[in-house]
N, C-alpha and C positions, 0 to 999 in steps of 0.2 A: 865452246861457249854454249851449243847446241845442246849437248849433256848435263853442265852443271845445272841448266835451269827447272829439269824435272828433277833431278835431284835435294835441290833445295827445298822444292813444292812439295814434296814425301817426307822429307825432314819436317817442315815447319808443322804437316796433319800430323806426324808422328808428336809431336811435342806441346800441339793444341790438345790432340785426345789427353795426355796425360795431366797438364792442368786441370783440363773437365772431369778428371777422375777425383785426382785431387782432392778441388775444391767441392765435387760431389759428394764427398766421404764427411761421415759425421765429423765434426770439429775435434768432439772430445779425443777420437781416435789418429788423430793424423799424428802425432805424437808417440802415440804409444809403439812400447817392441811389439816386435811378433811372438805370440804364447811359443814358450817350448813343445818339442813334442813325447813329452812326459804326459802321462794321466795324471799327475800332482799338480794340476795346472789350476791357477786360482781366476777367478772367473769374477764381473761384473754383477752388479744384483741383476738377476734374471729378468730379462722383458718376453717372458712367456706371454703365447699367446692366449691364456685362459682368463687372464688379467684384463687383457688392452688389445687392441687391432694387432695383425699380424707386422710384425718388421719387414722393412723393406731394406734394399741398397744391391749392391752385385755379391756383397761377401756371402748376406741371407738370400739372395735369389737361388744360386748356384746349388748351395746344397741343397735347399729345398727342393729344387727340380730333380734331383738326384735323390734324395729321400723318397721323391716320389714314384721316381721310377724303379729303386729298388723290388727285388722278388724274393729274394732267396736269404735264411737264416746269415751264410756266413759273410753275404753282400752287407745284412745289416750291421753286423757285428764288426766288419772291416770300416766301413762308413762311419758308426759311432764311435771308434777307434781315431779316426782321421780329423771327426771333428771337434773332439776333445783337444788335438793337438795342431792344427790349421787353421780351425773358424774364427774369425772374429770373437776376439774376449766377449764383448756385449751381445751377441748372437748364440756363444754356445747352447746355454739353458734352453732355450724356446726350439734351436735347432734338435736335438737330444730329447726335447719333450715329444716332438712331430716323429719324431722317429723311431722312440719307445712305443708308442701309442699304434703305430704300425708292422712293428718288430711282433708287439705282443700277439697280434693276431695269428702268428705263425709258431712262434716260439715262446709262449707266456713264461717258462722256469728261467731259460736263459735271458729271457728281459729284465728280470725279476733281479736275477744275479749279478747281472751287469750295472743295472742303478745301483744295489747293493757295494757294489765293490768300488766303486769312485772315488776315489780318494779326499777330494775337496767336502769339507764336514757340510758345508751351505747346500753345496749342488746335489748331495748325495742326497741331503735330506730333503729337497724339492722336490727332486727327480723320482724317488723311491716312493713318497706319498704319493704322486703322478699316475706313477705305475700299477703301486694297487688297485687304485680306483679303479684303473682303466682294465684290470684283470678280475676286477670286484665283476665289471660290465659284460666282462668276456666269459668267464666260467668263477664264479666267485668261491665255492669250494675250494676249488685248486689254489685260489690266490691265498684264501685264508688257509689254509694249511702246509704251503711254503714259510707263511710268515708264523705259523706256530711252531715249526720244527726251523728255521732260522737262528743261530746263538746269538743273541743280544741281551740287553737290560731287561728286566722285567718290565719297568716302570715304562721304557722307551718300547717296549714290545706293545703293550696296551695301548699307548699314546696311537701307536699308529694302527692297530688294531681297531680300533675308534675312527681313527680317520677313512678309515678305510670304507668301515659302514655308511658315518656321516657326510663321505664323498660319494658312495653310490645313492645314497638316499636324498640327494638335490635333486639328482634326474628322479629315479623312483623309489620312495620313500616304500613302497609296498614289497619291490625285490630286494631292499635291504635287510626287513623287518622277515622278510622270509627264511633269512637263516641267523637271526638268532638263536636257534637250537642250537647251532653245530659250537655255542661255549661252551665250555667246561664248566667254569666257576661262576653261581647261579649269582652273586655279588656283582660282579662283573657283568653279567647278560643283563640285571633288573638296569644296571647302569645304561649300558645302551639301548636295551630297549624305549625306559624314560627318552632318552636324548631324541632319539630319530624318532616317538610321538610327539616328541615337541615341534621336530623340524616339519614336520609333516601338518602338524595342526597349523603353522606358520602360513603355511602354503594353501591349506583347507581344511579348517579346521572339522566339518562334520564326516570331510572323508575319511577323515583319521580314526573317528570316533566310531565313523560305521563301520570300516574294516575290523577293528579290535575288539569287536561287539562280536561278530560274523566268526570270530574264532575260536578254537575250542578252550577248557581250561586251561589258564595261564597263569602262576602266583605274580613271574613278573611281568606278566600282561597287565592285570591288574593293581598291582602295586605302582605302575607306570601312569595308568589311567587316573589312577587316584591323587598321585602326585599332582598331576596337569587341570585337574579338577579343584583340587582344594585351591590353586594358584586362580583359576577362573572363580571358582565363589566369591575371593578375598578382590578380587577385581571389579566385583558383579557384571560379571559378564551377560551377556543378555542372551544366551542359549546353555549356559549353566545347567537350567532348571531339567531343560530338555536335553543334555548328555548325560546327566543323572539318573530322570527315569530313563533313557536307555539301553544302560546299562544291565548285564547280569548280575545275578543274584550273585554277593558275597558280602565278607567283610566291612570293604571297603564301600560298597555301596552304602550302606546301614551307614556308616562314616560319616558318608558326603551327606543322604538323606536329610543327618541330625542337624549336621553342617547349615544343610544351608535352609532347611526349616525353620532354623534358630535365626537366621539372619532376615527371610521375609517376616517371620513373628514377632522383629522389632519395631515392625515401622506399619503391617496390616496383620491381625490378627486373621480376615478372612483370605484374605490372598494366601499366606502360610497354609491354611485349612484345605482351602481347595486343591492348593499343589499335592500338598499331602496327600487327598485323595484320588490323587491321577496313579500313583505308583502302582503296579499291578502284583509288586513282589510282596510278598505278607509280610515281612520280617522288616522291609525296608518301610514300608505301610504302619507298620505300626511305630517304630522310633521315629518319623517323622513326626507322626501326629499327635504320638507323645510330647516332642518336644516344643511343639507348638501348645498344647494342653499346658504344660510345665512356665512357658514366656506367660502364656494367659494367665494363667494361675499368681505369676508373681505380680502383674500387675493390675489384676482384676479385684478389687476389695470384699466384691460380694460373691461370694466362692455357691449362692447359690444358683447364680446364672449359669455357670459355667456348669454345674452341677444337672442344670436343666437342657444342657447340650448334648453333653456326654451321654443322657440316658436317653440318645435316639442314635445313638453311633450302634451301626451293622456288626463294626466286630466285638462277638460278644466278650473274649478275653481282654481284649482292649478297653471294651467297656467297662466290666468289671476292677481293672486293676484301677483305672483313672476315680471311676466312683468309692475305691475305698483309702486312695488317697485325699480326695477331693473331704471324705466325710471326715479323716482326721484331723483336717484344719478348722471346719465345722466344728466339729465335739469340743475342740479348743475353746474356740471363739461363741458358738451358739449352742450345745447341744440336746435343749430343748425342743429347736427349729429342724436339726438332724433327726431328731428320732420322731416328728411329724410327717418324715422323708418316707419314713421307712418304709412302708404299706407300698409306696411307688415305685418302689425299686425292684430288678428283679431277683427270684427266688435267689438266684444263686449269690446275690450281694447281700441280701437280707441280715442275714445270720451276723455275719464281722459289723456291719454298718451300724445294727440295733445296741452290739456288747460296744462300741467304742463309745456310742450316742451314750449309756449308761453307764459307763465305767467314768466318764466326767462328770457325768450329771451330776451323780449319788454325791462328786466332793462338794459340787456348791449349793444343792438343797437333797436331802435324801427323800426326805418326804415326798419333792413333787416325779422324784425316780419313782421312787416305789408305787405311788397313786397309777403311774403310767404303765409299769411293768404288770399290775394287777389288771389294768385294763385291758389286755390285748388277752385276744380268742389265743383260748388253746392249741399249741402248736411249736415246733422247731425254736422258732423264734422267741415263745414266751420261756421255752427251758432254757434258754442259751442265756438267759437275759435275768433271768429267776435265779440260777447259781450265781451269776454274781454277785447277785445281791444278799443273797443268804451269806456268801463269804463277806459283806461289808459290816451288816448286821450282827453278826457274830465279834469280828475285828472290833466292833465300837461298842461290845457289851451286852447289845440284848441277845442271847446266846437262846435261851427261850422262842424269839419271834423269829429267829434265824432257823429255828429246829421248824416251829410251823411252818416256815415259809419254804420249809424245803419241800416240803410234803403236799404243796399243790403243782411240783413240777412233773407233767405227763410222763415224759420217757424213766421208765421204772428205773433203768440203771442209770441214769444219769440221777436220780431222784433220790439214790441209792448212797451214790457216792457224795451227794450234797449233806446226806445228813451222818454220814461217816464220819464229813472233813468236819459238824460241828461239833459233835462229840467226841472226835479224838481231840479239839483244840480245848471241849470242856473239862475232859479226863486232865489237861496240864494244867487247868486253873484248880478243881478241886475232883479230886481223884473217885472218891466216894462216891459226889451227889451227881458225879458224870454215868458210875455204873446203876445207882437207881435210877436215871432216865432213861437209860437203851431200854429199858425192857417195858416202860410206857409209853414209848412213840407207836400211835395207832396205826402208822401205817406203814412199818415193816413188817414182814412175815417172822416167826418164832426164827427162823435158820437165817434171817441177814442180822437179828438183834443179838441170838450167840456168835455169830460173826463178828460184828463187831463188839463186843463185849473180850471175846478174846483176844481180840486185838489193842484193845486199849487197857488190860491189865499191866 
């Protein structure tokens, strides 16, 4: 009687612990078999712990302790073996993750190949995105170039190729970005480079901006930048203005400038203007300001205001090109008020500004052209302005006043060629009384009048 009662006592703790196990064990599982121990073993959606808090219970304690105290390549590779085919279905993934993550530090190929080789399509494809990443962190080189000599899918080789970047570039968007060179296919690299300056702007956006500035030429550095940029104009972002002029000179810059000049110039003409002239790059400096010029211009009626701005602008190619668009809206709509301009402009606009101002005039009154053209000093400008009109003159019949009017134009050869062009047009009206004029015009020499005499026989 003495014996049966410690007996019983050890029996009934043996059969209370085992309830407490029991009923300690997740619900879901009390149920389930035990996984085979094949690697073809199908597995629960993974409660990794990259997702969610670490799992807990005796099935994940155990290995984990064990994962942790592991040292050695073939200890990990026995272990991952074991828990493929022992651990708790809803445990393997997260266990397998802990342990790849620590395998790799010793052995990154044979990590690499062992997610690779996992039979379950789910797990393999968790595990093996996992593992890059975490060999992206450890020597990234090496990871990317097991996975480029790897035989799989194209399409599947990229996907994870990308993941791989976009997994190291959470933690550091700047050691991801660091080997983008090591692609091949420059399609491909502009792809990710875009993505991870996106990811990165996500995170901080002017770090992104100022690292990719700091770097040397890049087509898809910049192709990247521009992308991410034209997305922030169409946003209005409100440091836009300021990653633009940032920016290096290129292409794309010139792009975004026009971009998004065009977009302050709808709503402030000056704000556009002054942005404009923060830019320090000349090329980007000037299609801004052009395009702000260009917004003004379509909604400003009196094209001489704008007119009056332009000719205090420093760049002088800029200037000029703006003042001789500016003056052909003018010559349209006023060109008597244009060629009033003219004397204010500088030399180097003169010239086009005065023949555009006259080439309209002369159709709506020719008289008050000609009164004008005879009044200006002698100079560049009065011959520029003086042939045309000798060619109008001629055109509308008085072939006579067109011959005189050639002959007060100063630059000889140009003076030259004005009364050439009316006596050759005389010789097609009357052949004769065109060859007895060449040799009356008082103010050719004897050898331009047989010049052209011979030429109009």
């Amino acid at each position: 009687m003495q014996m049966k009662t410690p007996l019983l006592i050890i029996g009934s703790i043996i059969l209370l612990s085992a309830i407490i196990v029991y009923l300690g064990a997740p619900a879901d599982s009390r149920n389930k078999p035990m996984p085979t121990t094949s690697h073809n073993v199908e597995v629960d959606e993974p409660d990794s712990h990259i997702g969610g808090g670490m799992p807990t219970g005796p099935g994940f304690e155990a290995f984990y302790n064990r994962i942790n105290a592991a040292s050695g390549a073939v200890e990990f590779q026995e272990l991952a073996a074991e828990i493929l085919s022992a651990a708790p279905r809803e445990h393997i993934a997260a266990l397998l993750e802990l342990l790849l993550a620590r395998w790799a530090e010793q052995d990154l190929t044979a990590t690499l190949n062992f997610a690779a080789g996992i039979q379950d399509a789910g797990l393999r494809e968790t595990l093996l995105r996992h593992t890059l990443i975490r060999g992206g962190e450890i020597d990234f080189p090496a990871t990317l170039d097991w996975l480029t000599r790897f035989a799989m899918d194209k399409e599947k080789k990229y996907n994870l190729i990308a993941a791989l970047y976009e997994g190291v570039a959470k933690e550091s968007p700047e050691r991801a970005l660091r080997f983008v060179d090591l692609l091949a296919e420059d399609e491909f690299k502009d792809h990710i480079v875009r993505v991870l300056l996106e990811q990165w702007a996500e995170q901080d956006l002017m770090a992104a901006f100022a690292w990719a500035n700091e770097q040397g030429p890049s087509q898809a550095l910049d192709n990247a930048l521009a992308s991410l940029l034209f997305r922030l104009v169409d946003q209005d972002h409100p440091d836009a203005g300021v990653l633009i002029r940032n920016m290096r000179a290129s292409e794309q810059k010139d792009a975004l400038a026009r971009k998004y000049a065009d977009k302050l110039a709808a709503t402030d003409i000056q704000m556009a203007a002054s942005w404009a002239r923060t830019l320090d790059d000349p090329n980007s400096y000037g299609v801004a300001l052009s395009t702000v010029y260009e917004s003004w211009f379509r909604s400003e009626p009196d094209k001489k205001i704008i007119m009056e701005q332009v000719l205090v602008e420093s760049d002088n190619d800029l200037r000029d090109r703006l003042i001789n668009e500016i003056a052909l809206d003018m010559a349209n709509s006023d060109p008597a008020e244009l060629a009033e301009m003219v004397h204010r402009l500088p030399e180097s606009a003169q010239l086009d500004v005065a023949e555009k101002a006259v080439r309209f005039w002369k159709e709506r009154n020719q008289s008050a052209a000609l009164d004008w053209v005879e009044g200006l000093s002698a100079g560049p400008v009065k011959d520029r302005v003086s042939a045309v009109m000798v060619e109008d003159l001629m055109t509308k019949g008085n072939r006579d006043r067109a011959l005189l009017f050639a002959g007060t134009i100063g630059d000889q050869s140009l003076r030259y060629q004005a009364a050439k062009k009316v006596l050759e047009y005389w010789y097609q009206v009357n052949p004769d009384e065109a060859q007895r004029v060449v040799y009356g015009v008082p103010y050719l020499s004897e050898a331009e009048k047989q010049s052209i005499s011979s030429l109009i026989q």
